[in-house]
N, C-alpha and C positions, 0 to 999 in steps of 0.2 A: 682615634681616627681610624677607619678603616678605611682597608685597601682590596678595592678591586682586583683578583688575581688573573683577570683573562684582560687586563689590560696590557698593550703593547707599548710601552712606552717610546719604542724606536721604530715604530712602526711610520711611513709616511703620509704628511696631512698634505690635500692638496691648497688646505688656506694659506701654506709656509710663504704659495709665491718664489718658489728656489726660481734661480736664475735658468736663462735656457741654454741650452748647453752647445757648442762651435760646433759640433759634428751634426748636419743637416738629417744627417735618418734619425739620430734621437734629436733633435729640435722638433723634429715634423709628429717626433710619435708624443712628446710632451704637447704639441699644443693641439693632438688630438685627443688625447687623454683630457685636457681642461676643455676644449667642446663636449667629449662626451658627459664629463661631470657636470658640465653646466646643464645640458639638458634634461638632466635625472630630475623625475619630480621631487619636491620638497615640501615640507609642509608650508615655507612659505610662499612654494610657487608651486600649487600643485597641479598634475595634468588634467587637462580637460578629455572627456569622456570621449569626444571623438580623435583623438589624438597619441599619436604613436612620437615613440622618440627619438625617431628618423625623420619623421613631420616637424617637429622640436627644434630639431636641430637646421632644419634649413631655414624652418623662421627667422631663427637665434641667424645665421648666415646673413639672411637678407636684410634683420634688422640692424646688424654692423655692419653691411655692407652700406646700407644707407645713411648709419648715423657718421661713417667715414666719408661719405659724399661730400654730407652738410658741412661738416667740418673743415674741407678741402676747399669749399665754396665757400665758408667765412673766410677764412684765412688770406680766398684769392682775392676776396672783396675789401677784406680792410686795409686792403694795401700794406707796401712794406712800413716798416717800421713800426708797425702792431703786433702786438704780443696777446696771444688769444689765449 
C-alpha cells in the first residue's frame, strides 16, 4: 500500500460539519469561511464564464434567502400541529 507523503492527515476538512462555536466573532468567521467554500467552483458546480465569486456568492445569498422564505411560508400555512 502506498502512502501519500504530502498528505495531512490533521489537516482540516470543511465536509467534518464541526459544530459552530459560542463566541460570535468565530461563529461569524466559520460560516463565512462555509459561504466562501460554497462558492468556489467545483467540478460539479462549475463557474459560468460570466461570473465572479462575489457574484456566486450573493446568488447562493438570495437563493437561501428564498428558499428560507418558502419554508417559513409552509410551515405558517400548515398550521400548528404539523411537522414539516
Amino acid at each position: 500500500m502506498s502512502v501519500d507523503p504530502h498528505v495531512d492527515y490533521h489537516s482540516h476538512d470543511p465536509k467534518d460539519e464541526e459544530p459552530l462555536s459560542d463566541n460570535p466573532a468565530i461563529r461569524e468567521a466559520q460560516l463565512h469561511e462555509r459561504r466562501m467554500r460554497r462558492a468556489l467552483a467545483s467540478k460539479e458546480d462549475p463557474m459560468h464564464d460570466d461570473e465572479s465569486t462575489v457574484e456566486r456568492m450573493r446568488r447562493q445569498a438570495a437563493e437561501d434567502d428564498e428558499a428560507e422564505r418558502t419554508r417559513e411560508e409552509t410551515e405558517r400555512d400548515a398550521g400548528p400541529g404539523y411537522d414539516i
